[in-house]
C-alpha positions as CSV (number, residue, x, y, z in Angstrom):
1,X,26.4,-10.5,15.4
2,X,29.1,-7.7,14.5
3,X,32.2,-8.7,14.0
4,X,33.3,-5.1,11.9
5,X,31.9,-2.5,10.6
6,X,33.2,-3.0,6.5
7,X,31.6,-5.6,4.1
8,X,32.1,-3.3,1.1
9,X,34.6,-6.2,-0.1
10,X,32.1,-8.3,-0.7
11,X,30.5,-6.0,-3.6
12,X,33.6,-5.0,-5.3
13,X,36.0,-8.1,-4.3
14,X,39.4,-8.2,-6.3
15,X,40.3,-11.6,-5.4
16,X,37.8,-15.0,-4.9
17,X,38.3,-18.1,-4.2
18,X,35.8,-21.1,-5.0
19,X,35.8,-23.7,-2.0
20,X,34.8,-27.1,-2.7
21,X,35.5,-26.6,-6.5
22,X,34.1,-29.4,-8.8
23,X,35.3,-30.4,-12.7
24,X,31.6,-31.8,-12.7
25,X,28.7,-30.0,-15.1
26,X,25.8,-29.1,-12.8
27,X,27.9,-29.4,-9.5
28,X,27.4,-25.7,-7.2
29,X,30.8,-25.2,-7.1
30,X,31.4,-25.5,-10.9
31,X,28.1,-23.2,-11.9
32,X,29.4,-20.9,-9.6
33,X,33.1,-20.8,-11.3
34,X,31.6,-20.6,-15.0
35,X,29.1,-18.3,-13.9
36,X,31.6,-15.6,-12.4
37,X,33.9,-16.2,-15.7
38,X,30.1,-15.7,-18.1
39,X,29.4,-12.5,-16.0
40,X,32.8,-10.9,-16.5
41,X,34.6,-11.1,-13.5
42,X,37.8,-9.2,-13.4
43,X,39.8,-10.2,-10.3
44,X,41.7,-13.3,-9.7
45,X,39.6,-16.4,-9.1
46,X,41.4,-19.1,-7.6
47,X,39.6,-22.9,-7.0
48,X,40.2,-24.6,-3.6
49,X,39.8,-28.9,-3.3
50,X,42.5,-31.2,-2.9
51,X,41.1,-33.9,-4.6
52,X,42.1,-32.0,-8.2
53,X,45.4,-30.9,-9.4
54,X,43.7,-28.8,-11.7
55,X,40.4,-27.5,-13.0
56,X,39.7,-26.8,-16.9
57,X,43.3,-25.8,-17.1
58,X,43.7,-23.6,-13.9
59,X,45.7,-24.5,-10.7
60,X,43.6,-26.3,-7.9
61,X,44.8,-25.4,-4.3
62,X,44.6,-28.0,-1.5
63,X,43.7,-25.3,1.1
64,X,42.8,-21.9,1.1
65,X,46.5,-21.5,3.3
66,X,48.3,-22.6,0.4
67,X,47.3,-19.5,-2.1
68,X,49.8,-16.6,-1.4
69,X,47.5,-13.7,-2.4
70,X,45.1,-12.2,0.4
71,X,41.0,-13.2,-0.6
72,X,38.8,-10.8,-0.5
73,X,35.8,-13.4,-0.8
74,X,36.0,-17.0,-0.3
75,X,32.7,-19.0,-1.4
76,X,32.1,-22.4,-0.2
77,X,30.2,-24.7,-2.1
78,X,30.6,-27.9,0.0
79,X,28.9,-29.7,2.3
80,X,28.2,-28.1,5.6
81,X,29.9,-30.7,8.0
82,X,33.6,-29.8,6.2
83,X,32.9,-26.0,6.9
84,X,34.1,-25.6,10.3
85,X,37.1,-27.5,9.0
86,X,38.1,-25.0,6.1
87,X,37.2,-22.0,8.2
88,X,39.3,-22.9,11.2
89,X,42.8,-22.4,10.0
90,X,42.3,-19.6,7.8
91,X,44.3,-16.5,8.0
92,X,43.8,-14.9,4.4
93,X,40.2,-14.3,4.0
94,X,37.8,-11.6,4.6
95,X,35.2,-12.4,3.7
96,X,33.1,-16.2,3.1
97,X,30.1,-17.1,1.3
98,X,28.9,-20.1,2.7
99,X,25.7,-21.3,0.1
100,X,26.0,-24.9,2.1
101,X,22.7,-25.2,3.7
102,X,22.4,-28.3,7.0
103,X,22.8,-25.5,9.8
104,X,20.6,-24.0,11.9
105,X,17.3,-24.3,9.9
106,X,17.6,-28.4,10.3
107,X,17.9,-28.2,14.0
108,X,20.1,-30.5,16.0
109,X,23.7,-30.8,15.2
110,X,22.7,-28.4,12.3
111,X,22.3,-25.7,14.9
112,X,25.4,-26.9,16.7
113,X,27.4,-26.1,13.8
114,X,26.0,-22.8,13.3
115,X,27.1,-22.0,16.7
116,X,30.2,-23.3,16.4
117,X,30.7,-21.1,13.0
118,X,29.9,-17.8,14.7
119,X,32.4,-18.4,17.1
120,X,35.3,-18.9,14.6
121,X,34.3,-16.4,12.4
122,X,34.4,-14.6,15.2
123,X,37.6,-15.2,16.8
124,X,39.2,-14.6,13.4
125,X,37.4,-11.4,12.5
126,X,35.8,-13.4,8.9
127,X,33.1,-11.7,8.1
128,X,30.1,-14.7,6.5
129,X,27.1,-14.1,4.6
130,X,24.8,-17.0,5.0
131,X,24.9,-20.0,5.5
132,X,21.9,-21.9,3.3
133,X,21.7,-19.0,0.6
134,X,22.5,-18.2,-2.9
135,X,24.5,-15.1,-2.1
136,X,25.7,-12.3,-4.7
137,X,24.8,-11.6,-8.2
138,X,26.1,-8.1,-8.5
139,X,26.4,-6.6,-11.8
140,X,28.3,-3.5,-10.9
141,X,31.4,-5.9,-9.9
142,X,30.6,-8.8,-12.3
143,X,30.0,-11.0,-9.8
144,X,27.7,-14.1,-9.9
145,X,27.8,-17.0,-7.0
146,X,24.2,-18.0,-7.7
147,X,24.7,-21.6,-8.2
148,X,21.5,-22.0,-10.4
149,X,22.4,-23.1,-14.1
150,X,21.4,-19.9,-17.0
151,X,19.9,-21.8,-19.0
152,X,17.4,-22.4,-16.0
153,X,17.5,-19.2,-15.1
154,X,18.3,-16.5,-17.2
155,X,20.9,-13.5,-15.1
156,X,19.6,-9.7,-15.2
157,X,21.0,-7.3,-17.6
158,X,22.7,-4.0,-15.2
159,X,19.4,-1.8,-13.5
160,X,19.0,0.5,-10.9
161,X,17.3,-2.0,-8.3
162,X,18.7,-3.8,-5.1
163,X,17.6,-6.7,-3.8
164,X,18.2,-7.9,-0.3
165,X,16.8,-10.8,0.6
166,X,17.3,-13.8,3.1
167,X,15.6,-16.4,0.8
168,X,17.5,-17.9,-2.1
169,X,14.0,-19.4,-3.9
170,X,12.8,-16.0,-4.1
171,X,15.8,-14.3,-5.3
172,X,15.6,-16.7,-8.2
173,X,12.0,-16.4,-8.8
174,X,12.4,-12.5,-8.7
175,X,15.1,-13.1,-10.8
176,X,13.7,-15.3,-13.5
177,X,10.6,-13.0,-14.0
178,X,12.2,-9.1,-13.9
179,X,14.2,-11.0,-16.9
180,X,11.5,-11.9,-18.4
181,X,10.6,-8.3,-18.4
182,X,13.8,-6.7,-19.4
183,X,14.7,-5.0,-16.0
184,X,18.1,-5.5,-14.6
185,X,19.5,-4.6,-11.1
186,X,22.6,-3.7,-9.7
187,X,22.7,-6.0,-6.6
188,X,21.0,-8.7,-5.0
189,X,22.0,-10.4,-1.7
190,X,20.5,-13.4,-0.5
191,X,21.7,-13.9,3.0
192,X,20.1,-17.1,4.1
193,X,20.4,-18.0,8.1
194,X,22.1,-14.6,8.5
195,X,24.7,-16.0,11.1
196,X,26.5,-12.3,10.2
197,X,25.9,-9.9,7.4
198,X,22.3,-9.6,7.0
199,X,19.7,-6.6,5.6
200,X,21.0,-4.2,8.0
201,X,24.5,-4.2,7.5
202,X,23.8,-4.6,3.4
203,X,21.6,-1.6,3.5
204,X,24.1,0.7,5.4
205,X,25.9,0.0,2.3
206,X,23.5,0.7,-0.1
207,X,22.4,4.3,1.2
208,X,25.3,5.8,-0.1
209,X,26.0,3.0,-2.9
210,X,25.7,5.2,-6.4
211,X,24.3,2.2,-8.2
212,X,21.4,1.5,-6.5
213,X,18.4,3.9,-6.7
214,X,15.9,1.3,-5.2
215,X,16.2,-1.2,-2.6
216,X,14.0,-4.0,-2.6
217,X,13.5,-6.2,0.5
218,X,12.1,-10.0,1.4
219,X,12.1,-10.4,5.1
220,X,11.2,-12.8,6.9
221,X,13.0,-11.4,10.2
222,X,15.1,-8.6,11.6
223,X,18.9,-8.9,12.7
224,X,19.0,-5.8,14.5
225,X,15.9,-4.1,14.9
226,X,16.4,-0.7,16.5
227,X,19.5,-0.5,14.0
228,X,17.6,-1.5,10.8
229,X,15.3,1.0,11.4
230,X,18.0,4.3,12.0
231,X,19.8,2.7,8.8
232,X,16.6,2.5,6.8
233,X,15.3,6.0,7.9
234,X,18.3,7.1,6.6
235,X,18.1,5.3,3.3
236,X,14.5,6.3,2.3
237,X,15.8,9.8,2.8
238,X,17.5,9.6,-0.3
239,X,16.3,6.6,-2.3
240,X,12.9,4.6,-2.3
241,X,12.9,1.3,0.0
242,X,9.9,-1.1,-0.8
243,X,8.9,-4.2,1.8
244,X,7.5,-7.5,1.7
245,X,7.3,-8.7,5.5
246,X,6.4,-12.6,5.4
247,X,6.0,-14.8,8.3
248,X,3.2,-12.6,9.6
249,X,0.9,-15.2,11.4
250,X,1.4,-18.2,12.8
251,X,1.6,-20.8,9.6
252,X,4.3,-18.2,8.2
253,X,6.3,-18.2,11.6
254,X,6.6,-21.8,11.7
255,X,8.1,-21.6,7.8
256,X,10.6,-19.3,8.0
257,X,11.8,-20.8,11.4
258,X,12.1,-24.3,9.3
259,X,13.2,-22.4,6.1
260,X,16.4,-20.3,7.4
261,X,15.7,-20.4,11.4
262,X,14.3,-17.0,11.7
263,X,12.1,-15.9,14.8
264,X,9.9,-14.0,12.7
265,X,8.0,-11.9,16.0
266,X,5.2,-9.8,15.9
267,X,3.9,-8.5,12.6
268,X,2.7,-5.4,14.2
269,X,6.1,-4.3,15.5
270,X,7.4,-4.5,11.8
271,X,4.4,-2.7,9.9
272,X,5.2,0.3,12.9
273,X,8.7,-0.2,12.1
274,X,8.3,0.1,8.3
275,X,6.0,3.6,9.2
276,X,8.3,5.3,11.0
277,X,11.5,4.1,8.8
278,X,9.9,5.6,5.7
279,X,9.4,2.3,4.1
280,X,7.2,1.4,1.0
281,X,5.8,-1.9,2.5
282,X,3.8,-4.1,0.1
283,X,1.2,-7.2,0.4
284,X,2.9,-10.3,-1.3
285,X,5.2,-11.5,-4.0
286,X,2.9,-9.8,-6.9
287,X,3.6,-6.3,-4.8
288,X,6.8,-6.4,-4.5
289,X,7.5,-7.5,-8.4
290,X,5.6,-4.3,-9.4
291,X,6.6,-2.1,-7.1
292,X,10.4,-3.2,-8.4
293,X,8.7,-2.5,-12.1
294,X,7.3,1.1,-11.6
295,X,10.3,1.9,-9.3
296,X,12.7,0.7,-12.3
297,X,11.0,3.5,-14.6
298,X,9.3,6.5,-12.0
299,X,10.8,8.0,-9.4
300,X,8.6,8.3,-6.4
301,X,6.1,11.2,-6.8
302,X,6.0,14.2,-3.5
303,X,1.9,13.8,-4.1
304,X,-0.8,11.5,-3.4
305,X,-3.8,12.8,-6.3
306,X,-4.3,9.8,-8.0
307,X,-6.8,10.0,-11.6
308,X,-7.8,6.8,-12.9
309,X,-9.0,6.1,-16.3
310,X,-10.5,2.9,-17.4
311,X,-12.8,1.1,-19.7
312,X,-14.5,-1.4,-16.9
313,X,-16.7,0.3,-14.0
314,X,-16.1,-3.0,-11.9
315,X,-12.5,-2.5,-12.4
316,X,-13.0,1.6,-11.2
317,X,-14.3,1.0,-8.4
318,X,-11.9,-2.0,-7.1
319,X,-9.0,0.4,-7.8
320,X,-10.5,3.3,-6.9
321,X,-10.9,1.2,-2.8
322,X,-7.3,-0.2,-3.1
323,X,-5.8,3.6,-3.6
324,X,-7.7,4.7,-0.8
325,X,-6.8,2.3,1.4
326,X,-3.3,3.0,0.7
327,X,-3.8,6.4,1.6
328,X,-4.2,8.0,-2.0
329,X,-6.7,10.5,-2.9
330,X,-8.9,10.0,-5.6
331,X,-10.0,13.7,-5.9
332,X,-13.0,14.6,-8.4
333,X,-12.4,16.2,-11.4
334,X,-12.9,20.4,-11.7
335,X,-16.5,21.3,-13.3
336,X,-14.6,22.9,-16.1
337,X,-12.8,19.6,-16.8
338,X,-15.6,17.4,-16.6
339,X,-17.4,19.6,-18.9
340,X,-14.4,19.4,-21.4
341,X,-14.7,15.4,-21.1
342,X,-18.3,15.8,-21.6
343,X,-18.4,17.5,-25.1
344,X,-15.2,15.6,-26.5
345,X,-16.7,11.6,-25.5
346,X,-19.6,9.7,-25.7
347,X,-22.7,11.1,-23.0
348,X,-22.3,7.3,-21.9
349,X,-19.0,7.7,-20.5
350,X,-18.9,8.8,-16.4
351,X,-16.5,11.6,-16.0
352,X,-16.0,11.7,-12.4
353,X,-13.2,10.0,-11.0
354,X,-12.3,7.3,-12.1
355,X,-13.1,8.4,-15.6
356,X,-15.2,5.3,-17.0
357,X,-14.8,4.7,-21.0
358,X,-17.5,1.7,-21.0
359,X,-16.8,-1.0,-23.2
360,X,-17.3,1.5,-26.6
361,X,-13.9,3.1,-25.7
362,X,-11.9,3.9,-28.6
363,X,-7.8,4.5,-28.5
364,X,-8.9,8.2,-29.3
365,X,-10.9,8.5,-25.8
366,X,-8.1,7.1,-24.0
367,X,-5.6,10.1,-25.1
368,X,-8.5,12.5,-24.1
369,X,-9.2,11.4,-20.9
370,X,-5.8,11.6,-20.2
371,X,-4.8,15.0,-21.9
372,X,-7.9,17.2,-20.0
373,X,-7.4,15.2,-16.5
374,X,-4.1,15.9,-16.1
375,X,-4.9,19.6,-16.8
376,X,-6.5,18.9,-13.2
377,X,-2.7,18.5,-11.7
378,X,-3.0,14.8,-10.7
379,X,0.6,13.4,-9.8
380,X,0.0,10.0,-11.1
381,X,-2.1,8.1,-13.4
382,X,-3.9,4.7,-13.5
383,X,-5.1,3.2,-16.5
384,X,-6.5,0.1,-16.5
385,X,-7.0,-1.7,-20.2
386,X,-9.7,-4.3,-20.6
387,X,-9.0,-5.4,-24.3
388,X,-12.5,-6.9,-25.7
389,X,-13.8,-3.5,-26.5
390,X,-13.5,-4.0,-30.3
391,X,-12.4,-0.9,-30.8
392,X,-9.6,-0.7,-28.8
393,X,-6.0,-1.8,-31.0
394,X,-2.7,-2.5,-30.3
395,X,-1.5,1.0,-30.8
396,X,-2.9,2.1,-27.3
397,X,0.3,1.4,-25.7
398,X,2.4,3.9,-27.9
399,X,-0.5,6.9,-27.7
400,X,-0.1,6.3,-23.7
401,X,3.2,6.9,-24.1
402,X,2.9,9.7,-26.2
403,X,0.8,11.6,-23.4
404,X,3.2,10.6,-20.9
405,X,6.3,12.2,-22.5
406,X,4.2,15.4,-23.1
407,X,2.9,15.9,-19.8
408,X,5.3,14.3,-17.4
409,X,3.8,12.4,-15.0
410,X,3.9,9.1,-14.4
411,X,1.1,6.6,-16.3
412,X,0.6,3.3,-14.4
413,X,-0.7,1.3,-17.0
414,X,-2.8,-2.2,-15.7
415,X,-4.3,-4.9,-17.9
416,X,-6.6,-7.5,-15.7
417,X,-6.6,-11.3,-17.1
């Protein structure tokens, strides 16, 4: 559905209104109010339910008709049976998040509704993201409708990465955990039963969007396939786009059609789709997290010469298959280098690659193996860490680093268990 062609208001809005707006701790509506006011935002926020005079202090509307100003973004926290009836005498809005879930993903009247919703959003020209999400938390406009308490979930500092995504669950598990890790983003959608706005639309936006240097993306379907794909070509051509397709056999198409109503289709079509697009696809939630982390510090490399170093053969060899089978080339080391490697370590250690430390591995054969096999020209590196060898201490991490900053290129660092 395309009702126009701009939804930048909805990532720098200067006015919002709060829809269903609640003086009660824990209620959507009233972690969504104090969470735009903690997150800094600087427009006017205006609250919307005629059952309050007033909220902590500030004027409570009894329609969004009755506020003079024009709203950029109207969010309604209420539930889904009294959206029709706030939507269908609006003139003043642009723009509504609608975080109400009981449409289309319940079936039944549920679907009714949603129907009924497109066609007044479209008659009046409204554009909608959702219904049944969390929406935006957007740090570049201070902007924060995710109705999830902070102190259950802490919000992301600012960072380079986007996140588009249609479900709300895994917006706030990404969320809790790149947190946890210190990396922040500059947007994150979660669009929900897509009844409008959905990844296509908010990447257009994001290929030319300064902010964002990464898009990340959980999809569980496609609004507008042939378009998604010129967009995202697009994209890719000047910033990195990484994947995580779910809903790709039969148990996950049931899901997603019970989670936001999506028709998943064939998996094969999207992993094609992805190819020709230029897209970074990745196998599950764990991909997707690190991808977001080595994205947040590297940008991508033009190569594909991958050296690994490690301290476990097992290990070696698992990665060494995985690289491969992403297309990466594990090329051996030059006679000259492995030479080098061979009077500086141990005659135990297996300097091929993957260079293989065994479990005597000191820090000191670490920052070797490193220093002479990137005089091979390898565009990335992957060490792997297993931390019994006893002489291996916590002042690895830092003479990695060192290395790094002298020579560039971009270390991978991986520590099983």
């Amino acid at each position: 559905m395309s009702i126009g062609t701009d939804i930048s208001f909805f990532f720098n809005p200067k006015t919002i209104a709060v829809v269903g707006a609640s003086p009660t701790p824990g209620k959507p509506s009233h972690i969504i109010f104090e969470s735009l006011k903690r997150i800094g935002f600087k427009g006017a926020i205006y609250l919307v339910n005629p059952k309050y005079p007033s909220i902590d202090g500030r004027k409570c509307y009894r329609t969004l008709a009755e506020i003079k100003d024009d709203i950029d973004v109207a969010i309604l926290a209420l539930p889904a049976s009294k959206v029709l009836e706030v939507l269908k005498p609006v003139e003043n809005v642009k723009g509504a998040i609608i975080v109400s879930a009981g449409f289309k993903e319940v079936g039944g009247s549920g679907r009714r509704m949603e129907e009924a919703l497109k066609e007044i959003v479209a008659r009046k020209g409204i554009r909608i993201i959702g219904p049944n999400c969390l929406g935006i938390y957007d740090t570049v406009s201070r902007m924060d409708t995710f109705f999830i308490p902070v102190e259950r979930v802490k919000r992301l500092k600012r960072g380079r990465i986007s996140i588009l995504t249609q479900s709300g669950s895994f917006a706030e598990m990404i969320v809790d955990e790149l947190e946890s890790e210190g990396i922040g983003v500059a947007r994150i959608v979660s669009y929900g039963n897509r009844v409008d706005v959905g990844e296509t639309e908010c990447l257009n936006f994001l290929v030319d969007d300064d902010a964002t240097k990464v898009v990340a993306l959980y999809m569980e379907s496609v609004d507008d396939g042939r378009r998604f794909v010129e967009v995202a070509s697009r994209c890719t051509k000047k910033k990195p786009v990484v994947a995580l397709k779910v809903g790709k056999r039969v148990a996950g198409v049931h899901a997603a059609r019970s989670h936001t109503g999506a028709i998943s289709g064939r998996y094969e079509i999207y992993k094609a789709a992805f190819k020709k697009a230029g897209i970074i696809e990745v196998d599950g939630y764990e991909g997707l997290k690190d991808a977001c982390k080595v994205l947040n510090t590297y940008d991508l490399v033009a190569g594909k010469r991958v050296l690994i170093v490690t301290d476990g053969g097992g290990v070696a060899v698992t990665m060494a298959d995985a690289c491969e089978d992403l297309g990466l080339e594990i090329t051996g080391l030059t006679e000259a280098t492995r030479k080098r490697l061979s009077a500086k370590l141990p005659g135990f250690t297996a300097t091929g690659n993957p260079i293989d430390l065994t479990s005597s591995v000191t820090d000191e054969d670490y920052v070797i193996a490193l220093e002479e096999g990137l005089r091979d020209e390898y565009d990335i590196v992957i060490v792997t860490v297993l931390w019994g060898p006893p002489e291996i201490t916590e002042r690895l991490v830092d003479k990695l680093k060192e290395v790094r900053e002298i020579y560039n290129k971009p270390i991978l660092i991986c520590s099983p268990g």
